[in-house]
C-alpha positions in Angstrom: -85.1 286.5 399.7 -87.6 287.3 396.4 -90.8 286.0 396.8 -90.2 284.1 393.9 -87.2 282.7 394.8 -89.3 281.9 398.2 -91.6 279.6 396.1 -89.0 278.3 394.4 -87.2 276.8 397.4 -91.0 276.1 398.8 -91.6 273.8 395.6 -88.2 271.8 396.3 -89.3 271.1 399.9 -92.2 269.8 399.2 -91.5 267.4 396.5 -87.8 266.6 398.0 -88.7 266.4 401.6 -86.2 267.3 404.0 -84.4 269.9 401.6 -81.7 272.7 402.2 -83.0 276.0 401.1 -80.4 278.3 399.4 -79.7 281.7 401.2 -77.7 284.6 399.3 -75.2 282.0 398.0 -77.6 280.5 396.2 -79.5 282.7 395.0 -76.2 283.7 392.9 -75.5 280.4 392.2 -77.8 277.6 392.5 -81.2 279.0 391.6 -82.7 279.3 388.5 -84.2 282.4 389.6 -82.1 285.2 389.3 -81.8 288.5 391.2 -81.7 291.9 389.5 -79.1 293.5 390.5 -79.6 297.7 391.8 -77.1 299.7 389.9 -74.2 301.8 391.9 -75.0 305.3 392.1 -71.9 307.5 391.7 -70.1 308.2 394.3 -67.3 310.9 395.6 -64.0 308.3 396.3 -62.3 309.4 398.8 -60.0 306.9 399.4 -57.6 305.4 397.3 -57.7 301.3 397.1 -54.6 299.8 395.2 -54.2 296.5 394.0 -50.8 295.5 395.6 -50.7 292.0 394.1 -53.2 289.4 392.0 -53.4 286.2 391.4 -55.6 283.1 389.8 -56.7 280.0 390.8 -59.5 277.7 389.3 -62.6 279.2 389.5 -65.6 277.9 392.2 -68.1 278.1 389.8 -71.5 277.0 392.5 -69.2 277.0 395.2 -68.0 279.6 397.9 -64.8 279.2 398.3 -62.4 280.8 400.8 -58.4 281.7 401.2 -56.9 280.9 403.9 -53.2 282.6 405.3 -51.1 280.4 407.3 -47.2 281.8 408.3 -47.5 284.8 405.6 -48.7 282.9 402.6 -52.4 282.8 401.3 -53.6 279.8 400.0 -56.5 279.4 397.6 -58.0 276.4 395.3 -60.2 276.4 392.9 -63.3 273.7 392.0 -61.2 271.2 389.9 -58.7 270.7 392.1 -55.9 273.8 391.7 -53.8 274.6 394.8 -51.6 277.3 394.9 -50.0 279.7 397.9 -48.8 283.3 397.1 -46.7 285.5 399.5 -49.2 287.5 401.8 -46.9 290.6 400.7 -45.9 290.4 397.6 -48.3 287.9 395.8 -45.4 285.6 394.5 -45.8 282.1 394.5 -44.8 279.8 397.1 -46.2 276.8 396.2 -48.7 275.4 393.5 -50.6 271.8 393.2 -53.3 269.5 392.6 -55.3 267.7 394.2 -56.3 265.8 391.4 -60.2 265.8 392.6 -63.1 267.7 392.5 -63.2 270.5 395.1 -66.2 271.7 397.3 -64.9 274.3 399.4 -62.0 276.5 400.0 -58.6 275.5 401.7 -58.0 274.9 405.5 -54.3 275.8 406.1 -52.4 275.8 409.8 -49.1 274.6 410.8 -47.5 274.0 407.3 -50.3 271.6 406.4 -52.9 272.0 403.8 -56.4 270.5 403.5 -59.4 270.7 401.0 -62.7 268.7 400.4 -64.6 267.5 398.2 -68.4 266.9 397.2 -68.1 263.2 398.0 -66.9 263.9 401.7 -63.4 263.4 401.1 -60.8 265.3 403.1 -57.5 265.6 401.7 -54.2 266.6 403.6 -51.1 268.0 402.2 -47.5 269.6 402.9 -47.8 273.3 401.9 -45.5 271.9 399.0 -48.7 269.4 397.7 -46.7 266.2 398.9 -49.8 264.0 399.7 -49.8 263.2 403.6 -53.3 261.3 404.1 -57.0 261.2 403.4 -59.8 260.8 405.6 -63.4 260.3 404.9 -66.7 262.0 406.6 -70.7 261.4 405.9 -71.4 264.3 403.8 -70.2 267.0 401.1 -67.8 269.4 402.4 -69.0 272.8 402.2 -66.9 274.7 404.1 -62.9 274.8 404.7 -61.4 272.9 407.4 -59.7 274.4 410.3 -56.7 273.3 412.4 -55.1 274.0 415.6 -53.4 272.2 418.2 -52.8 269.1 416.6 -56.7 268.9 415.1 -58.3 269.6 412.2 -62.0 270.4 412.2 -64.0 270.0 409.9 -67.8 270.2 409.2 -70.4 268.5 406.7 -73.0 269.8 405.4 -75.4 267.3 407.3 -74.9 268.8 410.9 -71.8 267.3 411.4 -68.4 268.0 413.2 -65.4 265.9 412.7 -62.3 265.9 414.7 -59.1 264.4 413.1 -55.6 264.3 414.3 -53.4 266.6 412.3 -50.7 264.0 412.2 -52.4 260.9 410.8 -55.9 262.3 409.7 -57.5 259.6 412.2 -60.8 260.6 413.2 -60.6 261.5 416.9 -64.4 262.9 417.7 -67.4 263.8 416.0 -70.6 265.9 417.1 -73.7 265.5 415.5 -77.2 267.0 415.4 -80.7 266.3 413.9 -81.0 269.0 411.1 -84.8 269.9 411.3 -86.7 269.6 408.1 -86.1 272.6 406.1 -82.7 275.2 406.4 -80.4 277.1 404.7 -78.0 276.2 402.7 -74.3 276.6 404.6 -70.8 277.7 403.7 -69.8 278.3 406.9 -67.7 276.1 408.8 -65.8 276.4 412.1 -63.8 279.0 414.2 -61.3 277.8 416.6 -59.7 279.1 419.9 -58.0 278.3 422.7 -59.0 275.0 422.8 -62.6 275.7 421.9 -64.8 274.9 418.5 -67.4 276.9 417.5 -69.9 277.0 415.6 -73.6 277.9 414.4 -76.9 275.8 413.0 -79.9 275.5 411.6 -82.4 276.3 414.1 -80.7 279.3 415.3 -78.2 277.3 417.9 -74.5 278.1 419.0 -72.0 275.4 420.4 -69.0 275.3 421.8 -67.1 272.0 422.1 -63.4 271.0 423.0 -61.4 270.6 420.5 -59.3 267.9 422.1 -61.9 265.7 422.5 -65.3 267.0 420.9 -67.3 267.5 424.4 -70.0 270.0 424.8 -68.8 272.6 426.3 -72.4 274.8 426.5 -75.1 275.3 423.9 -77.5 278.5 424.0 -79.9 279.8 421.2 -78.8 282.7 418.9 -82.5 283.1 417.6 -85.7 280.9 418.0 -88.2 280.2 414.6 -91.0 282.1 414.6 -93.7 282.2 412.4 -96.3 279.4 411.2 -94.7 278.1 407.9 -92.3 276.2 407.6 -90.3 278.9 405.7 -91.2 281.6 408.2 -89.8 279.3 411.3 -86.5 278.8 409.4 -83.9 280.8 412.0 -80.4 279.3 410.6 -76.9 280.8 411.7 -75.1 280.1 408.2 -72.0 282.1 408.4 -68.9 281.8 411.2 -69.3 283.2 414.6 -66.8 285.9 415.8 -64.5 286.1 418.6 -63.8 289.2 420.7 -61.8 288.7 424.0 -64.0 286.9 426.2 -67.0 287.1 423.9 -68.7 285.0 421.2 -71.2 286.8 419.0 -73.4 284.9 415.7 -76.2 285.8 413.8 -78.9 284.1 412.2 -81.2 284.1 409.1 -84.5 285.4 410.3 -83.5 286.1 413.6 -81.0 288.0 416.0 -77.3 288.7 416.5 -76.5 287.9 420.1 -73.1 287.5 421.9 -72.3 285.1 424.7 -69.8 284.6 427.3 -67.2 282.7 425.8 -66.1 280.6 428.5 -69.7 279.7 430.1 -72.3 280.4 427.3 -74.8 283.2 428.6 -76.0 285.5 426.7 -74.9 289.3 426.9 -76.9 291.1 424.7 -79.3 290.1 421.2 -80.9 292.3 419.3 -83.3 291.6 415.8 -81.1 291.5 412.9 -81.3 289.1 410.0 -78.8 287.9 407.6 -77.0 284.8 406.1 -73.7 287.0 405.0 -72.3 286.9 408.2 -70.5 289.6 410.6 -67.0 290.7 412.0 -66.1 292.6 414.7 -62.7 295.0 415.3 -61.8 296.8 417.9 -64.5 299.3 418.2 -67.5 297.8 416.7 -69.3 294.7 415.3 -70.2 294.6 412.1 -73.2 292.6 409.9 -74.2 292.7 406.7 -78.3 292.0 406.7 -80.2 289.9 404.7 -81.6 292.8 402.3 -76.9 293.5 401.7 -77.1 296.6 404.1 -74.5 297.1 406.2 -75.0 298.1 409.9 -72.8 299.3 412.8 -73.3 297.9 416.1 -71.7 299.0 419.4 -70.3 295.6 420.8 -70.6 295.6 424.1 -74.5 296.2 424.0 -75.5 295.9 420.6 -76.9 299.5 420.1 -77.0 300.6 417.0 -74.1 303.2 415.7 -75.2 303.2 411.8 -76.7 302.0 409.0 -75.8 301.5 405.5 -78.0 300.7 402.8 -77.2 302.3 399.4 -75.7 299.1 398.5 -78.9 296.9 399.2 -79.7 294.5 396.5 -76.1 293.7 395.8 -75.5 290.7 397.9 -73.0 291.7 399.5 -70.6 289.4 402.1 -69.8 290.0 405.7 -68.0 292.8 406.3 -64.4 293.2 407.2 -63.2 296.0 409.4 -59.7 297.7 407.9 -58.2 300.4 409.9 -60.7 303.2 409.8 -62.9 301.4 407.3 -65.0 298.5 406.6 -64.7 296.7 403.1 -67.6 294.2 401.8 -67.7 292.8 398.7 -70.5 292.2 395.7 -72.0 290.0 393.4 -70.3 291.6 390.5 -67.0 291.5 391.7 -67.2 295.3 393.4 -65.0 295.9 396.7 -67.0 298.7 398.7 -65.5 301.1 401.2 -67.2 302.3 403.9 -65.8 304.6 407.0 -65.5 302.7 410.3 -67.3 305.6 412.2 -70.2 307.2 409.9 -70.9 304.3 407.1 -70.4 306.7 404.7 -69.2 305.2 401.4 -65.6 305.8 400.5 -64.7 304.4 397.5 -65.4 301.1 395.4 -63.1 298.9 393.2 -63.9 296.6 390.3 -62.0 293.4 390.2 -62.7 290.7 387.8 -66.5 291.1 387.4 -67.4 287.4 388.7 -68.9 287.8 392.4 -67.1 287.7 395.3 -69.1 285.0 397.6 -66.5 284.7 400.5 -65.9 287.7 403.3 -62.0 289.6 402.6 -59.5 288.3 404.7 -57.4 290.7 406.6 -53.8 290.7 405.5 -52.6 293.2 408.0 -51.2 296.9 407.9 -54.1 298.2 405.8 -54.5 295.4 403.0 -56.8 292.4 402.3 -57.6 289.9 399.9 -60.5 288.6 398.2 -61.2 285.7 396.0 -63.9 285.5 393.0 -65.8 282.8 391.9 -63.7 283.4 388.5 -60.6 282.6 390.7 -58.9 285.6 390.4 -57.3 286.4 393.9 -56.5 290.4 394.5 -54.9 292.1 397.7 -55.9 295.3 398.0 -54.9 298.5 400.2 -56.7 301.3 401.7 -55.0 305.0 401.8 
């Protein structure tokens, strides 16, 4: 963060009290303070990204919001309330809606059902043709999309919150709850769910793993412990969605560490320093994390030692990285999808989209092609050759 930005978010704690302080998403978008933004050097493409289909929703304007694919359609929504699902192939649409409310986060899609949020900790539930199925209400804004499996959808507020709801009825089944400590970032990031497990990071540099049938703690270990003797120097958040790989779990927190635990019992494998509210991915050769400063970095996953390091695109702000084939893809505050080979870091090529920032990681599409959304709404799959 800029030091000014730093006193910024300093000034709000102290005359708000307990207050969230805004990490890269709000520096784009809720702080007065604005970054500058490093020009791109030139660079030799050698790749060639296409635009296979694109798309609009309405835009997120503060918001990050997120697509979602569910049985080869992606769904996206926009802030006022716009629904719509596009073939994953082809881009034509499937299905388009309102919601007639306020949105606060991106779409939570599984099973043929659809579900949004809003500001006011409303959840809304919908057939993948907008016919209205229930509602259900939580304590808190929605900042993050909703996930379902198994019968469930999980969601998560932006006070600490989990909530467990049947996916029939939208009757709260469960909810997990923790004491947010005084001062943390400001989250996006929701859930991830599998095999019958929930997880997810929070301020204070913790990971959990519950049941999703039932909301039980399943173990708890630390991802990164504050350090420091300010209160802004002992913040140590994990604000973006832990990642799955076979039997491990790996996060990463602001002012911390990535680490990865056994999935099943919760001990930690490995950790290593590494800062960043972005986020990571993983494929299946290496993890991948974008750091707080928007450089990119290569980790071998099964120790975390380090493979490379990119960092000609610092500055930018760029979101987690997603590994496509042989290359990773990230994209930028000014609407920029970046390249990178999987085994060097090298940059490969970049492509412009609408020129409003992309705030949410790509989704993989598969065979090659992704998708990203912009806070302008626009919606563009893209392939590597």
């Amino acid at each position: 963060m800029t030091r000014a930005w730093i006193a910024l978010a300093a000034t709000a704690f102290l005359l708000g009290g307990c207050e969230t302080v805004g990490g890269a998403y709000d520096r784009m978008f809720g702080s007065s303070t604005k970054p500058v933004i490093p020009e791109l050097a030139p660079i030799k493409q050698t790749v060639t990204m296409t635009v296979v289909w694109q798309a609009a929703v309405g835009a997120a304007e503060k918001n990050v919001f997120f697509p979602a694919i569910d049985r080869g359609v992606v769904y996206a929504a926009g802030r006022s309330g716009e629904i719509a699902g596009f073939e994953a192939e082809t881009g034509k649409p499937v299905s388009q809606f309102a919601a007639e409310q306020t949105l606060s986060a991106g779409v939570g899609a599984g099973g043929g059902l659809i579900v949004v949020g809003t500001g006011q900790g409303e959840m809304l539930a919908f057939t993948d043709q907008g016919r209205p199925l229930w509602k259900a209400r939580v304590l808190g804004e929605l900042l993050a999309p909703p996930e379902i499996d198994e019968g469930m959808v999980v969601t998560r507020a932006g006070n600490n919150q989990i909530y467990g709801f049947s996916a029939a009825d939208g009757k709260q089944r469960w909810l997990y709850q923790r004491t947010p400590p005084s001062l943390s970032v400001r989250s996006h990031a929701g859930v991830v769910l599998h095999r019958g497990g929930v997880f997810a990071g929070f301020a204070g540099g913790r990971l959990v793993g519950l049941t999703l049938s039932t909301g039980a703690v399943g173990w708890e270990n630390v991802v990164a412990l504050p350090r420091g003797t300010t209160e802004l120097e002992r913040v140590a958040d994990v604000t973006s969605l832990p990642v799955i790989d076979r039997n491990q779990v790996c996060a990463v927190a602001f002012q911390g560490r990535v680490a990865c635990f056994d999935l099943a019992r919760g001990t930690q494998l490995w950790a290593r320093d590494v800062s960043s509210v972005a986020g990571l991915s993983v494929d299946d050769r290496y993890l991948y994390v974008t750091d707080d400063k928007s450089a990119v970095l290569a980790l071998d996953k099964a120790g975390g030692a380090s493979i490379w390091r990119q960092d000609k695109l610092a500055g930018r702000v760029l979101t987690a990285p997603l590994g496509v084939g042989n290359h990773v893809v990230a994209g930028d505050i000014q609407g920029y999808v970046h390249v990178l080979a999987r085994d060097t870091g090298a940059l490969e090529g970049r492509l412009a989209t609408d020129g409003s920032a992309i705030a949410a990681p790509p989704v993989e599409l598969g065979r090659g092609r992704f998708v990203v959304q912009t806070t302008n709404g626009g919606l563009f799959a893209i392939a590597i050759q």
